[in-house]
C-alpha positions, -999 to 999 in steps of 0.1 A, spaced: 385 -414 786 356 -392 776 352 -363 757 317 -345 763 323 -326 729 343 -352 708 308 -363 690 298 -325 685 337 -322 668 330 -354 643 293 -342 638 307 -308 627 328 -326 601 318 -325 564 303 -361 563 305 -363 602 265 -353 604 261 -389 590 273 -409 619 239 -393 636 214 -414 616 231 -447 622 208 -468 637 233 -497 650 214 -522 624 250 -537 616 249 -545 577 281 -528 575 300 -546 596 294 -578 582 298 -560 545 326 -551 552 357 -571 534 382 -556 559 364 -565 589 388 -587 605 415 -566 602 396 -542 617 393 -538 661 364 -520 659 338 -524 633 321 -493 616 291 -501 637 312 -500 668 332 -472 658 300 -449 655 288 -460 687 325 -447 706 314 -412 688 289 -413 705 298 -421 737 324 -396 735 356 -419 734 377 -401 711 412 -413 724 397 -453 712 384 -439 683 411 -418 671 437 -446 676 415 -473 662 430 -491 627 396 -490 618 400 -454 599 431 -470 584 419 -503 576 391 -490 554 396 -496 515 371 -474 508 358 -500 486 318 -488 495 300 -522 502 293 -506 533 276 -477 525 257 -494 494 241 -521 520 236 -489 549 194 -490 549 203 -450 559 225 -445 529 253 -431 549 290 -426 531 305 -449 559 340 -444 540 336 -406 537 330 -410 575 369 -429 576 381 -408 556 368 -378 579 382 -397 613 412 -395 596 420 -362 591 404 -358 623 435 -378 637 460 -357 617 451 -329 630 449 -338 666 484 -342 672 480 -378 683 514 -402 676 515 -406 642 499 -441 637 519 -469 614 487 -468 592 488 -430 588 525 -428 575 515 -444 547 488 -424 541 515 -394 543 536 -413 520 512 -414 494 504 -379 498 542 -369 495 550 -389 468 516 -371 446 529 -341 456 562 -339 442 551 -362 409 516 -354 404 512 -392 399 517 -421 430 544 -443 420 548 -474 438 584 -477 444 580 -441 457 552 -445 481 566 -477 495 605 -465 500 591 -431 520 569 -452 542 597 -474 547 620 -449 553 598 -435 578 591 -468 594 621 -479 598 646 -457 583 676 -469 559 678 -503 574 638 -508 572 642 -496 537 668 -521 531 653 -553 550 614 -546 533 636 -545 498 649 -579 505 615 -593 518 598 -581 487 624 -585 464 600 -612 445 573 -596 441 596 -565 432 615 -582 404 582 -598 391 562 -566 386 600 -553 371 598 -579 346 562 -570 334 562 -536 332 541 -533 363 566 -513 387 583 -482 374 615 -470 397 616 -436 388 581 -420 374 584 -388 358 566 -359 372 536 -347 355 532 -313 337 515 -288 355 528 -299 392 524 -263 406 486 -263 392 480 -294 413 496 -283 444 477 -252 439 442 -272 440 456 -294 464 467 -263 489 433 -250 482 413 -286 493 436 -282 525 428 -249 537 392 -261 534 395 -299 553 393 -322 521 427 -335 517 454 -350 542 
């Protein structure tokens, strides 16, 4: 379906001006480690802007996909922040009330979790996106599946169960409240 202003909307976006001066060349799609995972490249996904498709480009995993690792935007010939651009789409999904996609609850997981801590701790991130997965029996049928991996990080020190909040948890809620009210945080 098209949406005469959905380009204007992601043009209006912080980094969304950006999508504007890419001129289809393609180095980041074939950059770009997560491309396979991927059902649109970045290349692609800039072309739907424009052509207004916002319901494919909203429910892409492209946004999602992106590690942000910035091969992409270090090989762009334009010099555009291709995972600024993600990151934008993103909370350009949040807000749109579309279904909340599998790839976004984790995102909200992560965001839980450093709100209540002030620090992401693995177990923490990964039992609330469970949960909201696939409730207590996802919970309790990733645990089993994982339970090597689990055990193994246990063993080294790598995985810490319960993470202690930080100090100063209201001053970071406060700066992240603030980032909110001003589009820079989901």
């Amino acid at each position: 379906m098209y949406d005469s202003g959905f380009a204007r909307e992601v043009y209006a976006l912080e980094g969304g001006a950006q999508v504007r001066r890419c001129m289809q060349c393609g180095v980041c799609s074939v950059s770009c480690p997560s491309r396979l995972e991927m059902d649109y490249t970045p290349r692609r996904l800039f072309s739907l802007i424009r052509a207004g498709r916002k319901e494919e480009v909203l429910s892409a995993s492209t946004i999602w996909v992106c590690t942000s690792c910035c091969t992409c935007g270090v090989r762009c010939p334009r010099g555009i922040d291709i995972p600024g651009v993600m990151h934008e789409l993103q909370f350009c999904y949040l807000r749109s009330g579309f279904k909340v996609h599998y790839r976004a609850s984790f995102q909200q997981a992560f965001w839980q979790e450093l709100r209540e801590r002030g620090r992401v701790g693995e177990a923490g991130v990964m039992l609330r996106y469970w949960l909201r997965e696939g409730g207590l029996a996802g919970v309790f049928l990733k645990s089993l599946k994982m339970k090597g991996t689990g055990l193994g990080l246990l063993r080294r020190g790598r995985l810490h169960l319960f993470p202690r909040k930080i100090e100063g948890l209201k001053g970071l809620n406060k700066i992240m409240d603030k980032a909110l009210a001003q589009g820079g945080i989901g």
